[in-house]
C-alpha positions as CSV (number, residue, x, y, z in Angstrom):
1,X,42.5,-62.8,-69.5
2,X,40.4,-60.4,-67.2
3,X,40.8,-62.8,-64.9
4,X,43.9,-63.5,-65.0
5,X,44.9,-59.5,-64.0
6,X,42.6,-59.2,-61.5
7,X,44.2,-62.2,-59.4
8,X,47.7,-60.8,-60.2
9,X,46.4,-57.4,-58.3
10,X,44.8,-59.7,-55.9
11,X,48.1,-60.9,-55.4
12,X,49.7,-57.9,-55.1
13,X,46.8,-56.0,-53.0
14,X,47.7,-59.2,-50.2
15,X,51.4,-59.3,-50.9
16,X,51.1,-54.9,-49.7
17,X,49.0,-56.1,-46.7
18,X,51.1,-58.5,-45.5
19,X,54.4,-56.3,-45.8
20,X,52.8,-53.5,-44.0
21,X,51.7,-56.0,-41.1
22,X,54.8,-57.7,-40.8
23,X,56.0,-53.9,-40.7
24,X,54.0,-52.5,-37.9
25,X,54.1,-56.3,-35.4
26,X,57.8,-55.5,-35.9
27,X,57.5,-52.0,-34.8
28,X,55.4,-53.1,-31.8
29,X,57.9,-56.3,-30.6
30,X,60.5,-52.9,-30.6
31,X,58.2,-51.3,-27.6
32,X,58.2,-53.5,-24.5
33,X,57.9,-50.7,-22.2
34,X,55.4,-48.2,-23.5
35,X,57.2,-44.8,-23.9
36,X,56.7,-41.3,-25.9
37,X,60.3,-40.5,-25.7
38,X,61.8,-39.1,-28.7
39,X,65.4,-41.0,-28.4
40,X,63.5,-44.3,-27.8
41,X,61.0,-43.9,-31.1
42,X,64.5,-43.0,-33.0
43,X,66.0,-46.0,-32.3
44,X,63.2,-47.8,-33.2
45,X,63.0,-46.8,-36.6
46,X,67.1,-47.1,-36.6
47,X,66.7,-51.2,-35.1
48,X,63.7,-51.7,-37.8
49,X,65.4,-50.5,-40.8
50,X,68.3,-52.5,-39.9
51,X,66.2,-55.4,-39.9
52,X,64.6,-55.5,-43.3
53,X,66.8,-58.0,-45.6
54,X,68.4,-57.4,-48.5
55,X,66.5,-60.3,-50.6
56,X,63.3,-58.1,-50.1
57,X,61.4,-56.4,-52.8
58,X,62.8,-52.4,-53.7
59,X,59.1,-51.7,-53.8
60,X,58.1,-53.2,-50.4
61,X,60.7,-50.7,-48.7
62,X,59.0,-47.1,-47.8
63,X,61.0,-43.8,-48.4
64,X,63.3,-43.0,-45.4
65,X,61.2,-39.5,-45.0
66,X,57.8,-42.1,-45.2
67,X,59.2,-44.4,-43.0
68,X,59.9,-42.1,-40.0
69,X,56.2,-40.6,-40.4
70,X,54.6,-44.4,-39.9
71,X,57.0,-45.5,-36.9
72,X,56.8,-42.3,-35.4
73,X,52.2,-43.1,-36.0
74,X,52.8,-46.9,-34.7
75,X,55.0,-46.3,-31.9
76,X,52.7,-43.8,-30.5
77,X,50.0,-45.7,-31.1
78,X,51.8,-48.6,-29.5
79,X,52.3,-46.5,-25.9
80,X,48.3,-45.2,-26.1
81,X,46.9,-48.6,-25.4
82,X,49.7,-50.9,-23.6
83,X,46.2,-53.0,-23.5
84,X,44.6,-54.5,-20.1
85,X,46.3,-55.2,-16.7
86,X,48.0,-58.4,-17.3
87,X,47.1,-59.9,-13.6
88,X,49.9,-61.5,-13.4
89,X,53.2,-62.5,-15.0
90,X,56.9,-62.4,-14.0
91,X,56.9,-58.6,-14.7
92,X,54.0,-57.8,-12.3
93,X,54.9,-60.0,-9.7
94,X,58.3,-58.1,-9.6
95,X,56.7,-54.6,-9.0
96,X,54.9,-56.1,-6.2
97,X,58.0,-57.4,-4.6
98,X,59.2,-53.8,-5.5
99,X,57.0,-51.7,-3.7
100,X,57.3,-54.3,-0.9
101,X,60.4,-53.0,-0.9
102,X,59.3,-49.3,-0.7
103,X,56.7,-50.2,1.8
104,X,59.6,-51.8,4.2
105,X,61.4,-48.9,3.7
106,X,58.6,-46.3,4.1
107,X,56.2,-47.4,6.3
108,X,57.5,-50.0,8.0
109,X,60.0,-47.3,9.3
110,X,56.8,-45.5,10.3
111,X,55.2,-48.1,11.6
112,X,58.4,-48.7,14.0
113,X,58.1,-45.4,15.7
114,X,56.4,-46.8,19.2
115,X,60.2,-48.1,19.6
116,X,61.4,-44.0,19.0
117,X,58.3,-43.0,21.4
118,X,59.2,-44.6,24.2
119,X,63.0,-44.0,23.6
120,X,62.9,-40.2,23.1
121,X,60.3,-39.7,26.0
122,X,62.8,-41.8,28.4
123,X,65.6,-40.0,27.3
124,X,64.7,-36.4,26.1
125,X,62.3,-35.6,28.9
126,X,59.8,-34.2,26.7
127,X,55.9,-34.8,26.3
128,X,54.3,-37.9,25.0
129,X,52.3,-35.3,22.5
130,X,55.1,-33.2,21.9
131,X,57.2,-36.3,20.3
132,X,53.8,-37.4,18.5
133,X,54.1,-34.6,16.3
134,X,58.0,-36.2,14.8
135,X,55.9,-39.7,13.8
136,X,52.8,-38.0,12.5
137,X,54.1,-35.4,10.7
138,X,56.6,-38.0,9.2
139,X,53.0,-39.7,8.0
140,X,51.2,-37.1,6.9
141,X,54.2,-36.1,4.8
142,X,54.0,-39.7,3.4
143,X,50.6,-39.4,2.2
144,X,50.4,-36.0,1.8
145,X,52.3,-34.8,-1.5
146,X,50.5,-37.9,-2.5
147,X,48.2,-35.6,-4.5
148,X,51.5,-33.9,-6.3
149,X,53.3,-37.5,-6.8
150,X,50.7,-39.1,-7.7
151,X,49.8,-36.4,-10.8
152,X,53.7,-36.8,-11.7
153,X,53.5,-40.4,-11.8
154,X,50.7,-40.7,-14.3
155,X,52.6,-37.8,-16.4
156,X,55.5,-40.2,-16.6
157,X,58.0,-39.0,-13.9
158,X,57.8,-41.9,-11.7
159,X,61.7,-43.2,-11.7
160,X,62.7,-39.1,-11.4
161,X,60.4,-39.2,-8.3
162,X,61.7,-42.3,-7.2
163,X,65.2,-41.5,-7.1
164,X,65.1,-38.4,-5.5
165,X,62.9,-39.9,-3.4
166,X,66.0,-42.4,-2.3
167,X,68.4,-39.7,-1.8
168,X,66.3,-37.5,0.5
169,X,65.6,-40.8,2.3
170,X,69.4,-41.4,3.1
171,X,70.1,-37.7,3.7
172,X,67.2,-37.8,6.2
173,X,68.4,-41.0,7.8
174,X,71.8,-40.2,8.4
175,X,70.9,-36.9,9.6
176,X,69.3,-38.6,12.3
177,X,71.6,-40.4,13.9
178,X,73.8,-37.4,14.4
179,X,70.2,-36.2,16.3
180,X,70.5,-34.9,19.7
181,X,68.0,-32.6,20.2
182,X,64.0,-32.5,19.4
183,X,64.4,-29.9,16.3
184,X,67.2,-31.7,15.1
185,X,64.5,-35.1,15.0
186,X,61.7,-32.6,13.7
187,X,63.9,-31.7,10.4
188,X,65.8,-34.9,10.0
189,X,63.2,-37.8,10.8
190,X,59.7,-35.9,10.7
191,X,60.3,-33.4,7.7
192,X,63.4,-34.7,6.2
193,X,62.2,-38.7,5.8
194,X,58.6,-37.5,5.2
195,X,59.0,-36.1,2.3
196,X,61.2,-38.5,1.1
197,X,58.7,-41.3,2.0
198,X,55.9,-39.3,0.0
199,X,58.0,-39.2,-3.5
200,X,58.3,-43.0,-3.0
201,X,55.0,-44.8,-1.2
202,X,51.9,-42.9,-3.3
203,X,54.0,-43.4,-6.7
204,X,54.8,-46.8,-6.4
205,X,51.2,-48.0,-4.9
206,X,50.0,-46.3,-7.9
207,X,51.9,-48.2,-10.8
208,X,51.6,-51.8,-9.4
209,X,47.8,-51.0,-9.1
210,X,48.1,-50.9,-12.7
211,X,48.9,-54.4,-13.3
212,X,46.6,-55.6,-11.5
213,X,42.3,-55.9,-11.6
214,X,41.1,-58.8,-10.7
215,X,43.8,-59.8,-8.2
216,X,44.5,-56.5,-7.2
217,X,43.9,-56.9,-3.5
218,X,46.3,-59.6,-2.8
219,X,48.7,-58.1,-4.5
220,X,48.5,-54.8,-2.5
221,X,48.4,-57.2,0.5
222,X,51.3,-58.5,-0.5
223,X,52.8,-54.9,-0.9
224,X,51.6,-54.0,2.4
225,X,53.3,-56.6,3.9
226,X,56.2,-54.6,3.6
227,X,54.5,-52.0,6.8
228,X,55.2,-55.9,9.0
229,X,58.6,-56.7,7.7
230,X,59.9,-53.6,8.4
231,X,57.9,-52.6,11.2
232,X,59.7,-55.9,13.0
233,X,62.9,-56.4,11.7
234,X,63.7,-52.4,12.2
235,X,62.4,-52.3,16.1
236,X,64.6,-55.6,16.6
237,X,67.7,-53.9,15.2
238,X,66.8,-51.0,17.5
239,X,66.2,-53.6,20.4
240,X,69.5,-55.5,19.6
241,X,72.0,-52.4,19.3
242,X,70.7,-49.9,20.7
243,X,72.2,-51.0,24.3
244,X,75.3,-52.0,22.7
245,X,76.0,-49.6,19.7
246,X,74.3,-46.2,20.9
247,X,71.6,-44.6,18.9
248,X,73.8,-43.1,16.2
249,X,75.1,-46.6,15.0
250,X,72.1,-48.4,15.3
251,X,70.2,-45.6,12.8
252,X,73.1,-45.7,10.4
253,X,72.2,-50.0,9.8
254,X,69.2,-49.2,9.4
255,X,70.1,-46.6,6.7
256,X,72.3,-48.9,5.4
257,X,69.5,-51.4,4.7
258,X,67.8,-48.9,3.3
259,X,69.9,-47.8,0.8
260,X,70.5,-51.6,-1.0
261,X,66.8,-51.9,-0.9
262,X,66.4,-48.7,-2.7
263,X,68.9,-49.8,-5.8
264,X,67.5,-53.0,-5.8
265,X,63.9,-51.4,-6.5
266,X,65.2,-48.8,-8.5
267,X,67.1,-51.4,-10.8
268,X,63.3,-53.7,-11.0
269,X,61.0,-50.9,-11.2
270,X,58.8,-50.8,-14.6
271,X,56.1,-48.3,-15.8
272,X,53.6,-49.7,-17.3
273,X,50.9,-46.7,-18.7
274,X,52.2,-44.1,-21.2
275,X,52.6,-40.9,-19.5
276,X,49.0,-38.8,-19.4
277,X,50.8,-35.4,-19.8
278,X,47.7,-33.2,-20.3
279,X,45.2,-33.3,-17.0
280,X,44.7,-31.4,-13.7
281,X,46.5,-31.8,-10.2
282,X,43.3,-32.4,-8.4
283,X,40.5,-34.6,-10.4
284,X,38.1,-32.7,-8.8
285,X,35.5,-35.2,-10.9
286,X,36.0,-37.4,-8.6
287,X,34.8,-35.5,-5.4
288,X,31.6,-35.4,-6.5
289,X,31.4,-38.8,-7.1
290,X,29.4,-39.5,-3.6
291,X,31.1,-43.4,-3.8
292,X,34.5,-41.9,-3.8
293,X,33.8,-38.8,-0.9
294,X,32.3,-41.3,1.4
295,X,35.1,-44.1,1.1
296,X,37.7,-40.7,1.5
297,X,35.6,-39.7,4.2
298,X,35.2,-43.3,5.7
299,X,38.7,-43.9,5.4
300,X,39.7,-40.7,7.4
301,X,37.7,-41.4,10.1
302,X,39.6,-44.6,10.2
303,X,43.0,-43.5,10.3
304,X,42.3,-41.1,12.3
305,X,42.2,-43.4,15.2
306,X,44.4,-46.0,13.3
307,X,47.6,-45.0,14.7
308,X,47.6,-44.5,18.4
309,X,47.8,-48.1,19.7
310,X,51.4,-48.2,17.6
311,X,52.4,-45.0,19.3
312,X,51.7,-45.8,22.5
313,X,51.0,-49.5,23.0
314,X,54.7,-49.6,24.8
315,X,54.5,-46.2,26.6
316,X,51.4,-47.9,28.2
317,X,52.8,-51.1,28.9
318,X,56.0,-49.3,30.9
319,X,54.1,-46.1,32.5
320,X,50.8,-47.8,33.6
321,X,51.3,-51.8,33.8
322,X,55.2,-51.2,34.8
323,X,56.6,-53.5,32.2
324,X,60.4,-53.1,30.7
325,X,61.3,-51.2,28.1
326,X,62.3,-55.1,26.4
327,X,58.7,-55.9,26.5
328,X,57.3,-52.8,25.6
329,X,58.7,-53.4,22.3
330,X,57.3,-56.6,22.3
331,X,54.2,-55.6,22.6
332,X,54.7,-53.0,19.8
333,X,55.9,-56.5,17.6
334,X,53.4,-58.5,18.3
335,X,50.8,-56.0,16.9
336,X,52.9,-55.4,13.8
337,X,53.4,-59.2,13.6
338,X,49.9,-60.3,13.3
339,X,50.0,-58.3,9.8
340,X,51.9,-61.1,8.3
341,X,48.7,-63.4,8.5
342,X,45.6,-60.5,7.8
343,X,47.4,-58.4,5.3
344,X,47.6,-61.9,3.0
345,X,44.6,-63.9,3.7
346,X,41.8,-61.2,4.1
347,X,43.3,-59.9,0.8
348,X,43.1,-63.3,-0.6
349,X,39.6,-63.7,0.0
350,X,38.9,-60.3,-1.1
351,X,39.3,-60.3,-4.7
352,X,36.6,-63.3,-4.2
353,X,34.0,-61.8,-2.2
354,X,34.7,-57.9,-2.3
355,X,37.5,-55.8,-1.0
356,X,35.1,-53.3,0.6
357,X,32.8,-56.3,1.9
358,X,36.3,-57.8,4.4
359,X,37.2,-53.5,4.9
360,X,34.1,-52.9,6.7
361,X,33.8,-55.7,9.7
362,X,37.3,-55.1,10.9
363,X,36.8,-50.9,11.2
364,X,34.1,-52.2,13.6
365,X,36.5,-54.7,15.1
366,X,39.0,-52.2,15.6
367,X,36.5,-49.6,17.2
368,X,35.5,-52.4,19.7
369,X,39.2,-52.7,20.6
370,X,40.0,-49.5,21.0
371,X,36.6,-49.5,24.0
372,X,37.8,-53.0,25.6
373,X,41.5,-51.1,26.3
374,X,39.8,-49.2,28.8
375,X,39.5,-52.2,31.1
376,X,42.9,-53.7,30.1
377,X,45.0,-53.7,33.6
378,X,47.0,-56.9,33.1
379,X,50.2,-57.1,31.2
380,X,48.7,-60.9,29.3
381,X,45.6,-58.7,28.4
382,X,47.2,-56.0,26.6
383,X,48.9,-58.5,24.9
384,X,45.9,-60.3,23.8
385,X,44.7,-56.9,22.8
386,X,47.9,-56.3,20.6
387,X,47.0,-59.5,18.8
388,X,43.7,-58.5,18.0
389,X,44.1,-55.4,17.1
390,X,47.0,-55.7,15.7
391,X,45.0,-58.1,12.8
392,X,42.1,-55.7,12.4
393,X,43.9,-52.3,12.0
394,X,46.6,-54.8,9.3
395,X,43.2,-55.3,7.1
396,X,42.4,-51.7,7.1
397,X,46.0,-50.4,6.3
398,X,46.1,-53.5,3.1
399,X,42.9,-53.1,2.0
400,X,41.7,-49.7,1.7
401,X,44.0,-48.7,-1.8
402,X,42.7,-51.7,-3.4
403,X,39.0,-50.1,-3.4
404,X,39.8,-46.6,-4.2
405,X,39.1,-47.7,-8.0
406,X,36.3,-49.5,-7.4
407,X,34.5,-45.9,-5.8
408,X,34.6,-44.9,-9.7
409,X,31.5,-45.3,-12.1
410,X,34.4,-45.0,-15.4
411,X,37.0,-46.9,-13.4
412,X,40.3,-45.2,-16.0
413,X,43.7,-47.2,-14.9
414,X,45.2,-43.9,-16.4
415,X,44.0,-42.0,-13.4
416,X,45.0,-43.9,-10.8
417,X,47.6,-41.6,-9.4
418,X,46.0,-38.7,-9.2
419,X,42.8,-40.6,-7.6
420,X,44.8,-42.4,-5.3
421,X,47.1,-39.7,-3.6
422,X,44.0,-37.6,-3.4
423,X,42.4,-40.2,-1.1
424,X,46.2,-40.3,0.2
425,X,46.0,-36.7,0.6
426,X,42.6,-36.7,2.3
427,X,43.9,-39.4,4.7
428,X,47.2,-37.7,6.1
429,X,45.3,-35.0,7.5
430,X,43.9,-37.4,9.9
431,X,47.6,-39.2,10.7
432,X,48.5,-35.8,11.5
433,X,46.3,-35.1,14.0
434,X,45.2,-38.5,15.5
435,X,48.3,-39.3,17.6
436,X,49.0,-35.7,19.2
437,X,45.7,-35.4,20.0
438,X,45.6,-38.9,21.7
439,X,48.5,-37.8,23.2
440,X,46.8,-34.5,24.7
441,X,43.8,-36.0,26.0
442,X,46.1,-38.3,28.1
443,X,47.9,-35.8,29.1
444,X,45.1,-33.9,30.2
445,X,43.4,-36.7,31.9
446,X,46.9,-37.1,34.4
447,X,48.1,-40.1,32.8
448,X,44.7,-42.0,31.7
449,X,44.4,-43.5,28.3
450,X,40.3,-43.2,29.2
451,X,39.4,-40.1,26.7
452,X,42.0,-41.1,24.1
453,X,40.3,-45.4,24.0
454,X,36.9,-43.7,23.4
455,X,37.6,-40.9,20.9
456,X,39.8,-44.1,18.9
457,X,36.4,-46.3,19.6
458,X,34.2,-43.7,18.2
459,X,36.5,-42.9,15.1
460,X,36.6,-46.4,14.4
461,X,32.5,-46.6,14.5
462,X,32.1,-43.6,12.7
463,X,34.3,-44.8,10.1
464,X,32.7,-48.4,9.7
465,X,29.4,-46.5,9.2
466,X,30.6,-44.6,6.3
467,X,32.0,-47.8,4.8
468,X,28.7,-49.3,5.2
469,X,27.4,-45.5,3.4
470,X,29.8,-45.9,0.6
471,X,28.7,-49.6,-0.3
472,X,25.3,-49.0,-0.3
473,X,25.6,-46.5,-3.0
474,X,27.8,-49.0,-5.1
475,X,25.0,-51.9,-4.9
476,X,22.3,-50.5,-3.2
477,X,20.6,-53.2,-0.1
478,X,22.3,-56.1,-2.7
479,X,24.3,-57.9,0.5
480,X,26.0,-60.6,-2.3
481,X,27.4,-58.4,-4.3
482,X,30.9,-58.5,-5.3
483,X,32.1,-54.5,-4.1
């Protein structure tokens, strides 16, 4: 008889189990994107209690008032741990094609400038270092409020961000092609379509890097990408209309473009993370990680230099070699063009052999470019020289946001914001300053491109060495090792 009553509240004991498991996996088939929104934990409790069926037990159902305490516990619990980076899957491919997307419309705008260069110098008269300052401010905009947007993305703002991100971006571009004077470009294409290009790059670098670990760095190749697509398709629009349309109509296309792409992405982007609310604007942890302030440090040395052959690769080709202003595009598309092979394979065989391992041969390569341009004085050899540099500097712009976690002894996915538009933040400084002063140094020489090759060289070298610092206080002298 004992027996028998302990197996009935064996019974029962299972029977309570199972009810309260079916009840939470319900609760968590409710959250398929983590959130800590009131309104959306509501209507979870609201689509759960509609569910339960009226030939179930009075006892298995909890009091309303009970009810709303344990959805409100396992909803919450559900957006803590979303769990690890799926690496894959329709949902993660489709924020990479996203912020493709943003990249085209970001960068590869950016990336286009050389076309504006040579454009504004021939037709506003004004100093090859004076119009630098429109395309690097523009750049250091774009990654630097990365440290601000990139806080506000892990604290859950990333689609308020986004879109007014979008809306800046068409005010800016529209603005501009009613431009006719150089502080009418300074507030419409440098200030204007920088900041707008900050809301959108750092946030949305930062969420697909959470889908991703293992294959991380072909999928931010593949995001990178973007910089190539746009930085050709945007210089041949400009190529194409500009002699037939004028420069107002041929902007507006482009702003046209850029404005489908934007509610395309907008309608496709998905957070991933629940929102870290509590935290600081600067990780300043991180900084004195000596891993993470050498790659920062590394990787400003690198950008530093990064940016002057697309800036003035074409102002070259016409005011030293005598080319067109036809081919000096060219040349500024066939260094952009050599992306779409080394910001996909390098990245390929980087989440093999090390992301850091492929960064740091091709900052050399790059530095040894920038010192053979000095004895470039053929119109076929500075397009061999776009091809090849075009291919190193692609790797270096890919790459270098794929190991920014892996400078972190507690690598924390939640964190990836605020550590990436830090190192976004660190980096602007030097697209600020790289092209104007490259700029001024030819200026200074008469016309030479001598002082601004070596200073490039150098930066390069200076910033392979750090990258050869950083790894060897990841692994140590291990030269196999995965980093």
């Amino acid at each position: 008889m004992a027996s028998t009553r302990g197996d009935i509240r064996d019974a029962e004991k299972d029977a309570f189990d199972t009810n309260n498991v079916i009840c939470e996996d319900a609760v968590r088939g409710l959250r398929a994107w983590p959130s800590t929104r009131d309104d959306e934990i509501q209507k979870a409790e609201e689509e759960q209690e509609q569910g339960i069926g009226p030939d179930e037990k009075p006892e298995a159902r909890q009091p309303k008032g009970i009810s709303r305490v344990f959805s409100r516990r396992s909803a919450a619990s559900t957006t803590k741990d979303p769990g690890p980076a799926p690496d894959g899957g329709t949902t993660a491919w489709i924020q990479v094609l996203c912020t493709h997307i943003t990249v085209f419309n970001t960068f590869g705008f950016f990336t286009s400038f050389g076309v504006f260069q040579t454009y504004y110098q021939t037709t506003l008269g004004i100093a090859p270092s004076t119009i630098s300052w429109i395309g690097s401010l523009q750049v250091f905009l774009l990654f630097g409020i990365g440290a601000f947007t990139g806080r506000a993305t892990d604290a859950g703002l990333f689609r308020p961000l986004y879109i007014v991100g979008a809306v800046v971006q068409a005010l800016g571009v529209f603005t501009m092609a009613n431009s006719t004077k150089l502080w009418h470009l300074f507030l419409s294409q440098a200030l204007c379509l920088g900041i707008s290009n900050g809301l959108q790059f750092c946030p949305a670098m930062a969420l697909v890097s959470t889908y991703f670990v293992k294959r991380r760095a072909f999928a931010m190749g593949i995001t990178a990408l973007g910089s190539c697509t746009g930085g050709v398709i945007m210089p041949v629009i400009v190529q194409q209309c500009l002699p037939r349309l004028g420069f107002p109509w041929t902007i507006r296309i482009i702003g046209f473009i850029m404005l489908v792409l934007n509610i395309v992405a907008i309608l496709l982007y998905r957070t991933r993370l629940p929102p870290r609310k509590t935290g600081p604007l600067v990780d300043w942890a991180s900084f004195r990680e000596l891993p993470y302030s050498l790659f920062c440090t590394a990787m400003f040395f690198n950008f530093w230099g990064l940016y002057f052959a697309f800036f003035y690769i074409g102002a070259y080709g016409r005011n030293v070699l005598g080319v067109s202003y036809q081919q000096s595009i060219n040349l500024l598309l066939v260094t952009v063009c050599m992306g779409f092979i080394f910001r996909l394979l390098p990245t390929y065989y980087a989440d093999k052999i090390g992301s850091l391992n492929v960064l740091i041969p091709f900052a050399f390569l790059c530095g040894i470019m920038m010192y053979s341009w000095i004895g470039i004085k053929s119109v076929g050899g500075l397009y061999a020289f776009a091809a090849i540099y075009g291919s190193g500097s692609a790797v270096l712009q890919a790459l270098w946001p794929a190991v920014i976690g892996k400078c972190s002894r507690e690598p924390d996915l939640k964190k990836a914001g605020v550590r990436m538009g830090m190192a976004f933040t660190v980096v602007s400084f030097a697209s600020l300053t790289g092209p104007p002063l490259a700029g001024a140094l030819i200026q200074a020489m008469g016309g030479s491109y001598t002082g601004a090759n070596i200073w490039a060289g150098t930066s390069f070298i200076v910033g392979g060495c750090l990258l050869v610092a950083t790894r060897w206080t990841l692994v140590g002298g291990d030269w196999k090792a995965n980093i």
